[in-house]
Phi, psi and omega in degrees: 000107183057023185091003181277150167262226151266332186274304162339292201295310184286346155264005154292309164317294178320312204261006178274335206253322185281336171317288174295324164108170165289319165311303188265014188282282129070263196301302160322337160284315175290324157318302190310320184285340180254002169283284194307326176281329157327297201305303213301297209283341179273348172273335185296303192290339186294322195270312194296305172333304149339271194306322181291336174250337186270316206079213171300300207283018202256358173284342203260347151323131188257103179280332195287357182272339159340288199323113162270010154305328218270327176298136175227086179321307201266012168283302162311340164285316152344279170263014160255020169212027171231138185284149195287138191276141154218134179315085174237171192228167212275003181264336166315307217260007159267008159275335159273018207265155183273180184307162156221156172225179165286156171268132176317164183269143192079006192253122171316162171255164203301159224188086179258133357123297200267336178281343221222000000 
């Protein structure tokens, strides 16, 4: 519970009871006991509320996708800048290559104009 451990929480218990003293422990237990039942009662209320407005179907929620610790901002930049691999197989793209041939001796070689 918050990292406590059992001996943490019981030398918090030792030093509430020596802080306070016996007179005033009393009273501050009784606060603490009408917090938790506020807190309990405000999640009670908190969840009826929920189920009332989301409706039948809020059961059927994937909450852990919900989550926002699972964004990784630069995973997401990441593959929203990396261009889609696309999957061919090498016989494809030496079929799509045009023919070649050799050049004559003294004959340029080809030259587009518009590419460069």
């Amino acid at each position: 519970m918050f990292g406590l451990s059992a001996e943490k929480l019981l030398l918090l218990v030792l030093l509430a009871v020596l802080i306070l003293g016996p007179e005033r422990l009393p009273y501050y237990a009784k606060q603490l006991g009408e917090l938790v039942r506020k807190g309990k009662k405000m999640v009670d209320n908190a969840q009826v509320q929920m189920k009332s407005e989301l409706g039948d179907g809020y059961q059927d929620l994937d909450w852990k996708k919900l989550d926002p610790r699972q964004y990784d901002p630069r995973r997401i930049v990441r593959e929203a800048l990396q261009p889609e691999k696309k999957t061919s197989n090498i016989l494809d793209r030496v079929k799509e290559r045009p023919p070649q041939r050799k050049l004559e001796f003294g004959e340029a070689p080809p030259f587009d104009l518009e590419a460069t």
